[in-house]
Phi, psi and omega in degrees: 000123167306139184320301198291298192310323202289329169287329177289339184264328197253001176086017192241115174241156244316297180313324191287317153303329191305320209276305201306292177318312150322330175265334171101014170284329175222095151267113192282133191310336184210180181244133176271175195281349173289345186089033172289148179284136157227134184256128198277163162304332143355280136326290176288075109255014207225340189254346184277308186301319177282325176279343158282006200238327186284330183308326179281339190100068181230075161001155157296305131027279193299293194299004156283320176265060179227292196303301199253031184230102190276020165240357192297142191227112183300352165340300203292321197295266173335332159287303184285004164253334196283332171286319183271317207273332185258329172313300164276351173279330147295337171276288204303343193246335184283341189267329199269000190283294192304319186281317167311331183265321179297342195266339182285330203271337189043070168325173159238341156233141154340303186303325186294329194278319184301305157332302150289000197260316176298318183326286191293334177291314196314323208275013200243349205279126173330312215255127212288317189316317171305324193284286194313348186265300163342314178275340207240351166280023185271008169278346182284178193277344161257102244258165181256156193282088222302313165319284176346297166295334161308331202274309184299341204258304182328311198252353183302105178283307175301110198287352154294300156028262162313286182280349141336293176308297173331275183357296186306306202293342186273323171292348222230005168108221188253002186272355146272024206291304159337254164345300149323301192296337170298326178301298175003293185278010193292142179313327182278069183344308170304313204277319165308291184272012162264354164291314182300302179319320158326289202293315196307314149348325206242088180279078211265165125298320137344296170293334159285359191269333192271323172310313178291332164283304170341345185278321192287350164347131150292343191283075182345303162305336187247355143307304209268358184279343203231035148254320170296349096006292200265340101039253185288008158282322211096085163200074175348265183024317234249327191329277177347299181315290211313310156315287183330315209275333168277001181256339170267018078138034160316049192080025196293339169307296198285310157334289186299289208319323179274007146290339182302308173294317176275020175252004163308348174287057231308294217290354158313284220285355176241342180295314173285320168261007157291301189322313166322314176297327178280334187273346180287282183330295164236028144336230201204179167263337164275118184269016170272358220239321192277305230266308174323323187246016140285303159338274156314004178238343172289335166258047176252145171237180210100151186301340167283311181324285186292345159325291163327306170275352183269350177275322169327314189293340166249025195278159206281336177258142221281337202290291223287324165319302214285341202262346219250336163293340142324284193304312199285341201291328175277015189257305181318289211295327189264354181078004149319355179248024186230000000 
């Protein structure tokens, strides 16, 4: 078969055989008496072989020493491709990444495109100060591109940073939200909770809806970030967690101040100090444990509430007896118990 049949059937062309055949890779076995290339069946079976070996990303170089070299072993190669091919699959996904937020962002110019592109470098940058000026120029007129800072808030160690990042996110609406709520699940404790922390920032009617599934969180932290979250929204939801936290003395200060605050709420305040109260009750034995929720029964007002602390006031351990007679005695004065 002549040079021309053989590129029109195997889709390899006249040059490119020229090329092969110059390298000793496809020589065709004869000539015709005109001096013409002819190619064997051989040949085109040999040239079928050199074009699949190119097809994985093998140089002309490897697939020669693939075809004649009878100790060469595709292990190593084929690892060592496998390795360049995931290599270039993360550069081509880190640019279409990059290209996407630019594209979110709507520029208006080249200069705009230039801005973010400086942007996107700073938050990626060893140096915290460069990250933190990043975050915080999303106040200029061209804003960083709200993934980009999700992504960045996620993985962010430094707690200025952080709250930077935050900052921004909070400022930049409900559209890092997506991204957050993956953070939620994340496999990674830390990642969990700068998600949480996140969403809590941020003052969506959305992000409370993502705060209110976070309370079912296995994660304590991420329970207890986003009941204290939801807490200072006002979101009865929230009660339950916030109880857990004081009796496991979880953040618990900060716990009673937001039952304090949603119990300003008259259809609240006994919905709140019974829960306390059912943990007095079938409470614990521990009296550190009593004390924490006598402590967190001082700003609930109503009649359980005091109910609640005068039995206390006789509990057998003297701290608590003593912190829970105290509370009531300044509720009598100020009329708090009503």
């Amino acid at each position: 078969m002549l040079i021309g049949d053989v590129a029109r059937r195997s889709g390899v062309s006249a040059r490119m055989l020229r090329h092969y055949e110059s390298l000793g890779l496809v020589r065709p076995t004869g000539r015709t008496e005109a001096g013409y290339r002819e190619y064997s069946a051989e040949d085109i079976r040999r040239i079928f072989h050199v074009e699949s070996l190119r097809s994985l990303g093998l140089s002309l170089r490897e697939v020669g020493r693939a075809l004649d070299d009878p100790g060469f072993t595709p292990s190593e190669l084929v690892d060592d491709l496998i390795r360049q091919s995931r290599e270039r699959i993360a550069a081509e996904t880190e640019l279409l990444t990059r290209l996407r937020r630019i594209g979110a962002a709507e520029p208006s110019g080249w200069e705009d495109v230039l801005r973010i592109v400086a942007l996107l470098q700073a938050l990626g940058s060893d140096s915290a100060g460069k990250r933190q000026r990043a975050a915080l120029s999303s106040a200029d007129e061209v804003a960083v591109p709200v993934e980009a800072l999700a992504e960045a808030v996620l993985s962010e160690a430094d707690p200025n940073v952080a709250g930077a990042l935050r900052w921004a996110l909070a400022r930049s609406g409900d559209g890092a939200l997506g991204l957050l709520a993956e953070g939620l699940g994340s496999p990674v404790a830390e990642v969990r909770r700068r998600a949480v922390q996140s969403i809590a920032e941020i003052p969506d009617g959305a992000a409370t809806t993502l705060l209110r599934n976070a309370l079912t969180s296995p994660d304590a932290v991420v329970r207890g970030c986003a009941a204290l979250a939801l807490g200072a929204r006002g979101v009865a939801d929230a009660v339950p967690a916030l109880t857990d936290m004081v009796v496991e003395g979880t953040n618990d200060v900060d716990a009673a101040d937001a039952l304090s605050a949603l119990a300003a709420d008259p259809a609240l305040a006994d919905r709140i100090a019974t829960g306390l109260a059912d943990r007095i009750a079938h409470g614990t034995q521990d009296a550190p444990v009593r004390l924490r929720l006598a402590q967190a029964l001082a700003d609930i007002p109503g009649p359980t509430t005091s109910r609640v602390l005068a039995d206390l006031s006789r509990d057998d351990d003297r701290a608590v007896a003593l912190t829970a007679a105290y509370i009531l005695k300044l509720r009598n004065e100020t009329g708090d118990d009503c």
